[in-house]
LUMTI-575165 format. One record per residue: x, y, z of N, C-alpha, C in turn. Coordinates in steps of 0.02 Angstrom, whole numbers, padded with zeros to 5 digits, always signed. Layout:
<rs>
XYZXYZXYZ
...
</rs>
This chain:
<rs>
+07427-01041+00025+07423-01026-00046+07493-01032-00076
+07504-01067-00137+07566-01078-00162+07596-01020-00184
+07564-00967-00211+07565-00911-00250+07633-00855-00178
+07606-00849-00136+07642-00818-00085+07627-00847-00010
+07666-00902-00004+07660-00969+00068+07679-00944+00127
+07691-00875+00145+07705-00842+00212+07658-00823+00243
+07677-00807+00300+07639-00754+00349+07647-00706+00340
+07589-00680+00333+07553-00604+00347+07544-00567+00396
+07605-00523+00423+07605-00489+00484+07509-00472+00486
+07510-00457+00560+07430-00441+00590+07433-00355+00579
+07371-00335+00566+07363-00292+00550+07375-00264+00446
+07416-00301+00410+07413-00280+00347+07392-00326+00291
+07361-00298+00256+07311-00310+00223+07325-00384+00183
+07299-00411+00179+07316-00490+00168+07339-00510+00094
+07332-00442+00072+07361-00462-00010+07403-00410-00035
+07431-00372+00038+07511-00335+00022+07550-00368-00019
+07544-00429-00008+07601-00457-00040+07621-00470-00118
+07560-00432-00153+07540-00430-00217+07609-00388-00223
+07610-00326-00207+07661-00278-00223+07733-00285-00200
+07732-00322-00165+07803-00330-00178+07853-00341-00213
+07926-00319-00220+07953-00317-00313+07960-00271-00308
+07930-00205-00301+07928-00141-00345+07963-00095-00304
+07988-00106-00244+08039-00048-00209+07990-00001-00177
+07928-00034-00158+07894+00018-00106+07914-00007-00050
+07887+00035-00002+07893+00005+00072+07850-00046+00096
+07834-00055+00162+07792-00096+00180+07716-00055+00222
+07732+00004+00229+07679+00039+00230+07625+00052+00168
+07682+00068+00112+07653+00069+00048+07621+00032+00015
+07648-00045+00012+07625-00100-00014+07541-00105+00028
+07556-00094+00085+07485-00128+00138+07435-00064+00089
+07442-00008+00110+07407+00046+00066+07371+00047-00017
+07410+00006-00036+07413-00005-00120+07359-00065-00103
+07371-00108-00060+07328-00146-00085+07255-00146-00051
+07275-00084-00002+07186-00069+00036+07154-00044-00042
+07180-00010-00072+07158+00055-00119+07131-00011-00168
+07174-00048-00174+07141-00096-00256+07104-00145-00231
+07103-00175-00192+07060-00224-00167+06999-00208-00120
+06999-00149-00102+06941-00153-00016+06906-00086-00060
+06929-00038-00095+06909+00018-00121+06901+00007-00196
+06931-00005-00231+06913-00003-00294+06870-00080-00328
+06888-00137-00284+06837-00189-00284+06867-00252-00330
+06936-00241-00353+06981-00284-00374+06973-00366-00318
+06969-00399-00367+06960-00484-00329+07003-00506-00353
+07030-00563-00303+07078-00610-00307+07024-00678-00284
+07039-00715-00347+06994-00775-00343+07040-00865-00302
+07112-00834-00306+07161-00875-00292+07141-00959-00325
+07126-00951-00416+07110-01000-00452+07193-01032-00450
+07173-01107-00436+07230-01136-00459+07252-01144-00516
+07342-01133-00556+07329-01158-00608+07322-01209-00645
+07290-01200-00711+07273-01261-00757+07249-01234-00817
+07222-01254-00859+07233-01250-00939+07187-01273-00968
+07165-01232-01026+07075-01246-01068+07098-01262-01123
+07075-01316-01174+07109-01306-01240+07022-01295-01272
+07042-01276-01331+07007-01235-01356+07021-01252-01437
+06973-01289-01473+06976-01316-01540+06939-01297-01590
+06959-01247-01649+06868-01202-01697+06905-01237-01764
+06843-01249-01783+06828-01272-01877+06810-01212-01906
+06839-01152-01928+06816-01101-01959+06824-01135-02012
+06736-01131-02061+06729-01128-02108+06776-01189-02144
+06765-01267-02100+06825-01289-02137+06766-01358-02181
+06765-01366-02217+06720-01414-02285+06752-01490-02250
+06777-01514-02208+06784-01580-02193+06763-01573-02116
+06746-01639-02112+06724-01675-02027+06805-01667-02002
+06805-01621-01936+06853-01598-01919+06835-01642-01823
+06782-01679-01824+06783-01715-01772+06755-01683-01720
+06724-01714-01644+06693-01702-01583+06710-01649-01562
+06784-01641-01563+06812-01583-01513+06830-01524-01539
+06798-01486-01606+06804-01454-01654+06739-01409-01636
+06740-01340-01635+06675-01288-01633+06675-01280-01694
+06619-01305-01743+06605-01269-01800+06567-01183-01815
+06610-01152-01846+06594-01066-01849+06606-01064-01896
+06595-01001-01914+06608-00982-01992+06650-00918-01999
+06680-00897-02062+06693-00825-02066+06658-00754-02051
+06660-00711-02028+06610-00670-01998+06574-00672-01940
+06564-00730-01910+06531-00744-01855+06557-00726-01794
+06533-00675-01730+06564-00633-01694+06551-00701-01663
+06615-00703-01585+06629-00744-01547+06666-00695-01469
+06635-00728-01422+06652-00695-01358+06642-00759-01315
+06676-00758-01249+06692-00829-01214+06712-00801-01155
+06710-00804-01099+06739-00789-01043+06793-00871-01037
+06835-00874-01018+06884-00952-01030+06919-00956-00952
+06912-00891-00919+06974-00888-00861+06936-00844-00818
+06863-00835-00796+06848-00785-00753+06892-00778-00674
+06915-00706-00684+06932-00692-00605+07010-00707-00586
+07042-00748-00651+07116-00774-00637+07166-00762-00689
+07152-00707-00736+07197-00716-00772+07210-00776-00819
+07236-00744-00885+07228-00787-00929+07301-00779-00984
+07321-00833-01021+07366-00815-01092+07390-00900-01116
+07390-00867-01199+07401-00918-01234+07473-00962-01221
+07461-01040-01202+07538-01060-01191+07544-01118-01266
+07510-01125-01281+07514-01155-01345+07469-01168-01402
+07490-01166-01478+07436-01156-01515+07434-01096-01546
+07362-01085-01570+07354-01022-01613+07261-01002-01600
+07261-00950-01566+07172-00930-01584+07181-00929-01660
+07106-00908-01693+07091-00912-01726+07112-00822-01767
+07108-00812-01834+07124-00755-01844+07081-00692-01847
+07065-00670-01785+06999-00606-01788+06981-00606-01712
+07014-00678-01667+06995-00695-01611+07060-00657-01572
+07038-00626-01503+07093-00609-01468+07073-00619-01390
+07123-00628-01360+07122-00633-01272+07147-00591-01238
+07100-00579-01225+07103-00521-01138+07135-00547-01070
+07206-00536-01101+07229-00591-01023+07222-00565-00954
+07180-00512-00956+07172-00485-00871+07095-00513-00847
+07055-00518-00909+06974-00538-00910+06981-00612-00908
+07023-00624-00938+07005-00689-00954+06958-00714-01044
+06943-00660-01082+06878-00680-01121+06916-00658-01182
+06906-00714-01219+06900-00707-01289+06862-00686-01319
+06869-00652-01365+06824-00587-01411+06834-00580-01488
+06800-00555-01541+06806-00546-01592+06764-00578-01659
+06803-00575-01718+06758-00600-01772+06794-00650-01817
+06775-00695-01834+06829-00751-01857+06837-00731-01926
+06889-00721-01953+06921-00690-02032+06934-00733-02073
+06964-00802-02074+07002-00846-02114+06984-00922-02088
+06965-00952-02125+06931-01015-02138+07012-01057-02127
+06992-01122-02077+07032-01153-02057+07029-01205-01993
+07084-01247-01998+07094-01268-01887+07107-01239-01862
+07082-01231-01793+07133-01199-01768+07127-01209-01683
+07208-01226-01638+07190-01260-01585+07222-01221-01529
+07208-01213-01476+07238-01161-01434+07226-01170-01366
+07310-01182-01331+07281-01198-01253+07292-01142-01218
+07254-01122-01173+07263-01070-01130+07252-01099-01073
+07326-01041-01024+07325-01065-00971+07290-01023-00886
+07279-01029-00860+07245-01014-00819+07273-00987-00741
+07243-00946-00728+07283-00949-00648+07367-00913-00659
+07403-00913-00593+07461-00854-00595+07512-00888-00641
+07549-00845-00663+07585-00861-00688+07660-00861-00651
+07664-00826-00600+07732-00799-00557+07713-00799-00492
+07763-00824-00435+07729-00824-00369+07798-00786-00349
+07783-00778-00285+07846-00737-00253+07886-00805-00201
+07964-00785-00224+08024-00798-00171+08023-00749-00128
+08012-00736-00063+08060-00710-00021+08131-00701-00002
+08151-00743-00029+08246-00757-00032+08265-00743-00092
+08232-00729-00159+08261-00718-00215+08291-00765-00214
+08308-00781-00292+08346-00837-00314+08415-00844-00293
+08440-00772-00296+08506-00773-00256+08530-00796-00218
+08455-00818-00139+08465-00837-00114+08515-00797-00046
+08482-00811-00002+08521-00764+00082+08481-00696+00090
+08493-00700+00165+08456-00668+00190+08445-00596+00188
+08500-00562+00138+08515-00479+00122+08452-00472+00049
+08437-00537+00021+08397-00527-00042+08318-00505-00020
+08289-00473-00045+08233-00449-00024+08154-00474-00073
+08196-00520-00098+08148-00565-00146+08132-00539-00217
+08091-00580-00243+08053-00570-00320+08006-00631-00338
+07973-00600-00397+07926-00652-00419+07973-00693-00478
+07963-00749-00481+07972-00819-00526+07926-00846-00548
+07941-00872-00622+07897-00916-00630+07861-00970-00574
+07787-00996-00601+07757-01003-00569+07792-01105-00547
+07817-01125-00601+07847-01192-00580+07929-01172-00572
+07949-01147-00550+07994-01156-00514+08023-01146-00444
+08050-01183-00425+08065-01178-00336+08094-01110-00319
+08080-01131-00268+08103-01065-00213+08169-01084-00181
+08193-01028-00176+08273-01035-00142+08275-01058-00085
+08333-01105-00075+08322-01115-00014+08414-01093+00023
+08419-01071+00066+08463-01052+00098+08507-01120+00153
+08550-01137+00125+08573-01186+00167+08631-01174+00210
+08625-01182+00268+08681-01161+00320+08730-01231+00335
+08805-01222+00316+08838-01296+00354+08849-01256+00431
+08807-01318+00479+08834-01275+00551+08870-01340+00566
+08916-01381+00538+08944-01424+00565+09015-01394+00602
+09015-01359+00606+09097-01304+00619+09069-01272+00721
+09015-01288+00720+08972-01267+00777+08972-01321+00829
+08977-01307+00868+08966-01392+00938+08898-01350+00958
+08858-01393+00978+08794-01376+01007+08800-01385+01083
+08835-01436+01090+08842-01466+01164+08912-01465+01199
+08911-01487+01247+08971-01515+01304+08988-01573+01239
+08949-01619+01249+08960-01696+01222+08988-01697+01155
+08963-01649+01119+08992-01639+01058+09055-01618+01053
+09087-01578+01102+09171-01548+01091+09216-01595+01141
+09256-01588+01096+09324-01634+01106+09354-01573+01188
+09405-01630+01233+09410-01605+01281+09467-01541+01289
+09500-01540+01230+09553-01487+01219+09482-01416+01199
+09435-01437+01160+09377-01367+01145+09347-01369+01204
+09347-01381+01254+09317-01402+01335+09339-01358+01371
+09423-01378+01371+09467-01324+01398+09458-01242+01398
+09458-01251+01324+09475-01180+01304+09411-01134+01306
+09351-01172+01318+09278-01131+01307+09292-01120+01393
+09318-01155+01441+09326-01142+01515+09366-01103+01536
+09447-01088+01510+09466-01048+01495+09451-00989+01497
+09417-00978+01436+09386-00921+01405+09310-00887+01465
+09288-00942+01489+09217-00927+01539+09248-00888+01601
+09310-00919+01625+09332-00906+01680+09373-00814+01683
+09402-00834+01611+09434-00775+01612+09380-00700+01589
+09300-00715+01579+09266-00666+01580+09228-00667+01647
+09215-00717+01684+09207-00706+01748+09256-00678+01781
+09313-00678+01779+09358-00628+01811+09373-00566+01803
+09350-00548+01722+09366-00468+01705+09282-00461+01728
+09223-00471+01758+09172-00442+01761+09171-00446+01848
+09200-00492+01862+09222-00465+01949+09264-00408+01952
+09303-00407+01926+09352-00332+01926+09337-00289+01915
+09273-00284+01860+09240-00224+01847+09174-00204+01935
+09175-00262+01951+09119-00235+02003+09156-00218+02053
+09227-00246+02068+09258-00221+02136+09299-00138+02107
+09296-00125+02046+09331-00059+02038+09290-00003+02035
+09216-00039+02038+09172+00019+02034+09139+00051+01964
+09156-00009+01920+09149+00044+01831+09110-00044+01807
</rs>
């Protein structure tokens, strides 16, 4: 899932990871989310996001075209647009009397003022979680970000590192032998002195 792309230690609840952010623990978080999801009956539909547009002719006296809902003033209006994923306006204008329930998903109300009117709503999360925080390194304990933007990535130069024999020059050869020999000798000394 893009929303939070880790592993889920075994044993805690698979959508701890909702709470994280807030400075609980990790006992807490697993707890919080037995209570809202397994007990209180909260769903996660894990809708991908994407976007409804949404076009009304209130009360308007010209051919306003195909993709136009003709309504009128007074006329109550209700819509479910986003079941189960969250919802909010990213561009445009509802209509004036119309409002969105961005936790339902559903538009509701009574249309007031004669007009166009065009409105995209978008769908699905809006914020996923970094584990690295933007900051970035391994002391950050993460946060949520917007939902298009990347995740930190932590880059290490280990070019300062020899991995191998083959890789170090014969003077760093020396001195890593050196160095081997002279702790094999303080750990014989420690066994012939008895400590």
């Amino acid at each position: 899932m893009d929303i939070y792309p880790y592993e889920v230690p075994e044993g805690v609840h698979p959508y701890a990871w909702m709470f994280l952010g807030f400075g609980l623990s990790g006992e807490q978080t697993d707890e919080l989310a037995r209570h809202v999801f397994d007990r209180l009956g909260a769903r996660w539909s894990g809708v991908e996001r994407e976007s409804v547009v949404l076009r009304f002719a209130v009360d308007f006296p010209l051919d306003a075209g195909d993709g136009y809902r003709r309504v009128s003033v007074g006329e109550r209006f209700r819509e479910v647009v986003a079941p189960d994923s969250g919802a909010r306006v990213v561009s445009g204008f509802l209509p004036p009397g119309i409002a969105l329930d961005r936790h339902t998903g559903t538009l509701a109300g009574t249309f007031t003022k004669p007009g166009l009117y065009t409105v995209e709503i978008a769908r699905g999360p809006e914020v996923k979680w970094d584990a690295l925080g933007t900051r970035g390194g391994p002391e950050s304990v993460g946060e949520w970000i917007p939902v298009g933007e990347k995740r930190a990535v932590v880059e290490q130069d280990l070019s300062m590192h020899k991995p191998t024999l083959d890789d170090m020059t014969d003077e760093e050869k020396a001195q890593a032998l050196a160095g081997l020999l002279a702790w094999e000798a303080s750990k014989a000394a420690e066994a012939n002195s008895g400590y």
